[in-house]
MARKOL-834764 format. One record per residue (C-alpha): residue number from 0; residue in one letter; z, x, y negated. Coordinates in steps of 0.001 Angstrom, whole numbers, m for minus. Example, Ala and Ser with C-alpha at 12.3 -4.5 7.8 and 13.67 -1.06 7.14 Angstrom:
! MARKOL-834764
(atom 0, 'a', (7800, 12300, 4500))
(atom 1, 's', (7140, 13670, 1060))
//
This chain:
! MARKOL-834764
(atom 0, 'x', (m50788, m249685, m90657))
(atom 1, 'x', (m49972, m246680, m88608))
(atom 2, 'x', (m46864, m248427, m86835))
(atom 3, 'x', (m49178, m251138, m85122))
(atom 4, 'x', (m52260, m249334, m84087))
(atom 5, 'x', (m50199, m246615, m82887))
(atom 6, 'x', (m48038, m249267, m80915))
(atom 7, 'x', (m48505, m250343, m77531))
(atom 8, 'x', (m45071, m252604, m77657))
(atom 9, 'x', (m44687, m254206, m81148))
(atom 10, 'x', (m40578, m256674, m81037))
(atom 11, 'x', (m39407, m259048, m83879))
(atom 12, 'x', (m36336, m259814, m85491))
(atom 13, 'x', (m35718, m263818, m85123))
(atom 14, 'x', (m34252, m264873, m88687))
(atom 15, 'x', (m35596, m264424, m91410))
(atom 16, 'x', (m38837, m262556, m90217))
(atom 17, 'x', (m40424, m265554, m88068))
(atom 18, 'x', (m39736, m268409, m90137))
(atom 19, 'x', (m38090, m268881, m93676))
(atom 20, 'x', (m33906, m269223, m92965))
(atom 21, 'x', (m33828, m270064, m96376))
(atom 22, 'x', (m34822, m273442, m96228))
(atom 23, 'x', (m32931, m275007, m93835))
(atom 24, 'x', (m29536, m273749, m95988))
(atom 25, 'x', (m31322, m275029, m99366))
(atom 26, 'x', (m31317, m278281, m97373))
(atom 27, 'x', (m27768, m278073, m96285))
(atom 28, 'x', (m26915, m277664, m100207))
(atom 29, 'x', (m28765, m280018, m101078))
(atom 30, 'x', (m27475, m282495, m98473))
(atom 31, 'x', (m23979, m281546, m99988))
(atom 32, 'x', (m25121, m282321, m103599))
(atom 33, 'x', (m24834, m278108, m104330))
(atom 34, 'x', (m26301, m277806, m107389))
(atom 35, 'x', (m27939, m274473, m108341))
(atom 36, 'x', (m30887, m273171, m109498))
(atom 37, 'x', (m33666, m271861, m107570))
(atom 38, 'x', (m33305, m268236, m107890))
(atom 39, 'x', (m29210, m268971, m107642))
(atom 40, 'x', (m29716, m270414, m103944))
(atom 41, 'x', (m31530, m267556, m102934))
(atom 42, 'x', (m28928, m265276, m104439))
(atom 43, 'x', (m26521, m267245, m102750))
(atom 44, 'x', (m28341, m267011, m99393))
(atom 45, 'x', (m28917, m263406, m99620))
(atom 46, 'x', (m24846, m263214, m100184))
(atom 47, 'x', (m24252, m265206, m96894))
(atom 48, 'x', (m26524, m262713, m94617))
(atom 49, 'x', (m24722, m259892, m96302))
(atom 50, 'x', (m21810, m261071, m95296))
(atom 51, 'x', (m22789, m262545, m92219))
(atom 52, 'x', (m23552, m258474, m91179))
(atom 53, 'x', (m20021, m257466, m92416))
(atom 54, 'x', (m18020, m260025, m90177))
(atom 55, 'x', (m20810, m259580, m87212))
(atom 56, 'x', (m18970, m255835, m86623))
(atom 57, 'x', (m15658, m257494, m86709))
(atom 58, 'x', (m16766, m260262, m84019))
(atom 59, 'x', (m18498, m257850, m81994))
(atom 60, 'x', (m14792, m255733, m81371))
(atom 61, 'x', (m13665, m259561, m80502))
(atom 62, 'x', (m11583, m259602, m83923))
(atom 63, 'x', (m13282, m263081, m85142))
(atom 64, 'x', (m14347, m265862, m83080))
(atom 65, 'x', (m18274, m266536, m83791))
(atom 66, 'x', (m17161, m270086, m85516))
(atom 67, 'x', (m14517, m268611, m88050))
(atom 68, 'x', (m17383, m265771, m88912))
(atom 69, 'x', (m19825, m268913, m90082))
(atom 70, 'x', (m16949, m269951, m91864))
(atom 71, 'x', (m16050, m267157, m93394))
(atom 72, 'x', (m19411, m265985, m94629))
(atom 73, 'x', (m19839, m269061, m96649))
(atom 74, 'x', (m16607, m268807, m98216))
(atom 75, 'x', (m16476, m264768, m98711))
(atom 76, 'x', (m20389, m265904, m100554))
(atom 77, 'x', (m19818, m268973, m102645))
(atom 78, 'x', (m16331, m266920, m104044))
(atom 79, 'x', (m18957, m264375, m105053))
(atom 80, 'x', (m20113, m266789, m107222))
(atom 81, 'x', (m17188, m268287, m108842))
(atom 82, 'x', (m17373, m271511, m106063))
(atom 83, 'x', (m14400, m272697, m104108))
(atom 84, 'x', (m14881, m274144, m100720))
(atom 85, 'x', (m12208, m274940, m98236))
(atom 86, 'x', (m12783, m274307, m94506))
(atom 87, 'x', (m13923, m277855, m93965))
(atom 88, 'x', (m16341, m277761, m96403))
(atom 89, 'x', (m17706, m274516, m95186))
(atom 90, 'x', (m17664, m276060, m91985))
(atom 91, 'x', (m19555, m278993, m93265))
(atom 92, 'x', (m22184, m277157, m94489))
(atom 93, 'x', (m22736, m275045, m91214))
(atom 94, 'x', (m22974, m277813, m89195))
(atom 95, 'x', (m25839, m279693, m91827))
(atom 96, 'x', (m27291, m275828, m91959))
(atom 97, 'x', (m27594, m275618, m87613))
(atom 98, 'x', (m28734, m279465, m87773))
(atom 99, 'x', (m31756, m278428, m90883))
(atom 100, 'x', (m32194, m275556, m88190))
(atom 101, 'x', (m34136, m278454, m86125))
(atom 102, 'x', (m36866, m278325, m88041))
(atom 103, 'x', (m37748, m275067, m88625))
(atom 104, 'x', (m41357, m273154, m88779))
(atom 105, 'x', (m42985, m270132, m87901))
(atom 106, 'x', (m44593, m268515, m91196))
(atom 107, 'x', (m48176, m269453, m91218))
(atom 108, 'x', (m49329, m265921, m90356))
(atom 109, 'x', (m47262, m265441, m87290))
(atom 110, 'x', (m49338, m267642, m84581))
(atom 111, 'x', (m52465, m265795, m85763))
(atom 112, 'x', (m50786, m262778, m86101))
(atom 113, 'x', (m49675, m262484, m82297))
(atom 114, 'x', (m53386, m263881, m81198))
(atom 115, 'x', (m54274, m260852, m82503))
(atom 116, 'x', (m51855, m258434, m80370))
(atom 117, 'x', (m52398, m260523, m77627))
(atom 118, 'x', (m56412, m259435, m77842))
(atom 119, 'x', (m55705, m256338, m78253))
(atom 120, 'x', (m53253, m257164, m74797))
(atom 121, 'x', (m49709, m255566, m76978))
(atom 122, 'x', (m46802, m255915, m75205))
(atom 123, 'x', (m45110, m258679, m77304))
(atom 124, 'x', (m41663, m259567, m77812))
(atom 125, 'x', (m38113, m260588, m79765))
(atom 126, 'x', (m34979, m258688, m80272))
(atom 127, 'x', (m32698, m260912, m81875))
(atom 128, 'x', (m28542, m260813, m82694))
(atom 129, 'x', (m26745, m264516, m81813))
(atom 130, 'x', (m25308, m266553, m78607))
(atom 131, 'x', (m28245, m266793, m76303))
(atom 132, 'x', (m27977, m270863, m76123))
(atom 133, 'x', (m28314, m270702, m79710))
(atom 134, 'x', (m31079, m268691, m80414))
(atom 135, 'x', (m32997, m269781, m77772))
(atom 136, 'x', (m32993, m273262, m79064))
(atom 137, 'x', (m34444, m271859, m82400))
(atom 138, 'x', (m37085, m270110, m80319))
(atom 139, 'x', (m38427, m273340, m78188))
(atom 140, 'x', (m38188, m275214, m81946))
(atom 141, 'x', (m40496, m272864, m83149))
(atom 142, 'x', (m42707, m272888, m79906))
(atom 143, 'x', (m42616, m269309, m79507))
(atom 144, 'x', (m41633, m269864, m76074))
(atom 145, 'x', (m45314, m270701, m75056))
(atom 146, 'x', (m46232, m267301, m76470))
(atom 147, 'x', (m44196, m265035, m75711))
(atom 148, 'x', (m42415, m263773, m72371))
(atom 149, 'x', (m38868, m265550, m71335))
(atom 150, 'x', (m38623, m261726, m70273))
(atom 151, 'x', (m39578, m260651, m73533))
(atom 152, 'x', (m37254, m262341, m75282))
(atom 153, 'x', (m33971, m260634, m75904))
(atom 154, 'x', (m30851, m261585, m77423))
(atom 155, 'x', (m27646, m259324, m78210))
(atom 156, 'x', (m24735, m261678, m76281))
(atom 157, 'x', (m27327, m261728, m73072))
(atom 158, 'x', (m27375, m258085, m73199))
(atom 159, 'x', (m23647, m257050, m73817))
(atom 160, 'x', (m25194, m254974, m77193))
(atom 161, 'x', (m25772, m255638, m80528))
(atom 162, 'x', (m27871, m254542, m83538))
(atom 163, 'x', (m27036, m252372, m85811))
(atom 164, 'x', (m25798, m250570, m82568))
(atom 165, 'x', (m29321, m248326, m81708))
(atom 166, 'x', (m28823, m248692, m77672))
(atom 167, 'x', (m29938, m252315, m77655))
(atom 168, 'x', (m33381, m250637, m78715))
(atom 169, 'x', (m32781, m248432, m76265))
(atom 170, 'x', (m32040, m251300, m73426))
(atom 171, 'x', (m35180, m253227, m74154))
(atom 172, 'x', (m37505, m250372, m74146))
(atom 173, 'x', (m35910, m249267, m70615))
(atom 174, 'x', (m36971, m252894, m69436))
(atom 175, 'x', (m40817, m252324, m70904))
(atom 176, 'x', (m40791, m249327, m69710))
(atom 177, 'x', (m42553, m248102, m72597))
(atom 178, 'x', (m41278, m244699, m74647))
(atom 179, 'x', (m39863, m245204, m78284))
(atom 180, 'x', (m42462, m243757, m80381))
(atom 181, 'x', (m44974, m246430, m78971))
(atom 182, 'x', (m42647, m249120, m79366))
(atom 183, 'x', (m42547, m250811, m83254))
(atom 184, 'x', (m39982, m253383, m84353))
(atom 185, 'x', (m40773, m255675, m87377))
(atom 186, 'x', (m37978, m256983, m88974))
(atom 187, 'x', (m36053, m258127, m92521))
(atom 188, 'x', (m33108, m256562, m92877))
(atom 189, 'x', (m32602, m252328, m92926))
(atom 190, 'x', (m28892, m252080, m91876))
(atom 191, 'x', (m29395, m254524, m88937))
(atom 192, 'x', (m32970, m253847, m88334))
(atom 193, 'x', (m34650, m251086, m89460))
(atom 194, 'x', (m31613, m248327, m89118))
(atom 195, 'x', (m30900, m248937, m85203))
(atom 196, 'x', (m35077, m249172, m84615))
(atom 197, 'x', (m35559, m245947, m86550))
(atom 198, 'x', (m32966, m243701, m85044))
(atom 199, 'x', (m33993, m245136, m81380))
(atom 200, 'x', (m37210, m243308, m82281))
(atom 201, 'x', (m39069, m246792, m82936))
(atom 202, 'x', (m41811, m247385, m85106))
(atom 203, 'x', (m41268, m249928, m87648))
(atom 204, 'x', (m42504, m252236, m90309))
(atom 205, 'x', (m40125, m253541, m93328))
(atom 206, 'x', (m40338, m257306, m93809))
(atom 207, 'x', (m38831, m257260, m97064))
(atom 208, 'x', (m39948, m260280, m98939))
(atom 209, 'x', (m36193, m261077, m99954))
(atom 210, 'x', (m36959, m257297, m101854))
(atom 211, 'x', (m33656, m255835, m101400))
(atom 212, 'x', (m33226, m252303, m101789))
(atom 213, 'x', (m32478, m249459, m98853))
(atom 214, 'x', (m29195, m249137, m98346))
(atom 215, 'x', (m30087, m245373, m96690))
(atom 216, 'x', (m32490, m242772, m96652))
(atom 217, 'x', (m33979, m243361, m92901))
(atom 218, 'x', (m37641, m242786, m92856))
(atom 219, 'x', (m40299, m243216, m91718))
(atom 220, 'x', (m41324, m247063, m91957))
(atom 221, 'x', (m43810, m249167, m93603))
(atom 222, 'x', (m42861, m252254, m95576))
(atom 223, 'x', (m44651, m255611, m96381))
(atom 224, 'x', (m43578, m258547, m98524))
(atom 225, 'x', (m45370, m261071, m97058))
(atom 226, 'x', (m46230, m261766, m93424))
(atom 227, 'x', (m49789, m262108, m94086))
(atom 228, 'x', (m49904, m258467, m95097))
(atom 229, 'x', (m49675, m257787, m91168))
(atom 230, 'x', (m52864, m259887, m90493))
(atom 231, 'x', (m55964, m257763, m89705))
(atom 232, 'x', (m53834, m254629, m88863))
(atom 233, 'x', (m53106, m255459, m84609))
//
């Protein structure tokens, strides 16, 4: 992959890329006695992060606190679907959702995967959207902290800037030090991840393995749709 060997910086989105977020809302559904099918849930899921985006603009301007946004994303979602759920239940379901967030895991590729930049001595890092407490705490529960940088690790209410806006890129590649087109970002979503990364002048890699389409026609990047497609290309 041209992105990685050409990188001497390579940053990852937090959810979604690093570990599955899927699971731990299957298990707040399932805790709830939600019953779906398989390929519904994910559906589902998929509606929640797209929503998720639209309200994260609105919170950002300070129009929606971050607690009625989890609210509302779960509601906006499950309405999608012909589903009626009342704020408590929403609620609810966030708080068994940030509880199944305890026992999250990296993807089985990633550990190996940043042995390998770490050989090849990459400057290694995570760019991720969120409260810092609260994103952190999903970091140390996935051990990343012993692998990567505290300095490294960068999250949008620390910084004052958030993705899709393309100056957090900018911010963190002031910090390295390192210019844009030696800098790649690996991430799973394009509005939030790949647009901002691509017109700060990054290099970047598509995780897509929830296969969603572009939503515009920014090129260049590479896309995967597993993890393990990375391995054997640091």
């Amino acid at each position: 992959m041209h992105s990685l060997k050409e990188a001497e910086a390579v940053f990852f989105d937090l959810d979604d890329t690093l570990y599955d977020q899927l699971s731990p809302f299957q298990l707040a559904l399932e805790h709830y006695d939600v019953k779906l099918q398989q390929h519904m849930i994910e559906e589902l899921f998929k509606k929640v992060r797209y929503y998720s985006d639209v309200f994260w603009k609105v919170h950002v301007k300070g129009d929606m606190s971050l607690e009625q946004l989890r609210v509302e994303r779960l509601k906006y979602a499950f309405h999608d679907f012909e589903l009626s759920l009342t704020n408590a239940q929403a609620k609810a379901i966030q708080d068994r959702y940030e509880l199944e967030q305890q026992q999250i895991r990296t993807f089985q590729e990633v550990s190996s995967f940043i042995e390998d930049l770490q050989k090849r001595k990459s400057v290694i890092g995570i760019l991720t959207n969120g409260p810092v407490e609260h994103q952190m705490k999903k970091i140390n529960v996935l051990k990343l902290n012993h692998v990567i940088k505290k300095e490294r690790i960068f999250v949008s209410d620390g910084i004052g800037i958030a993705k899709p806006d393309k100056r957090v890129f900018q911010y963190v590649q002031n910090q390295i030090k390192i210019e844009p087109e030696k800098c790649c970002y690996i991430g799973d979503t394009w509005e939030n991840d790949m647009i901002p990364a691509l017109e700060a002048g990054w290099k970047c890699i598509w995780f897509n393995h929830r296969k969603r389409e572009p939503q515009s026609p920014h090129t260049p990047y590479e896309m995967i749709l597993r993890f393990k497609d990375l391995i054997g290309h640091a």
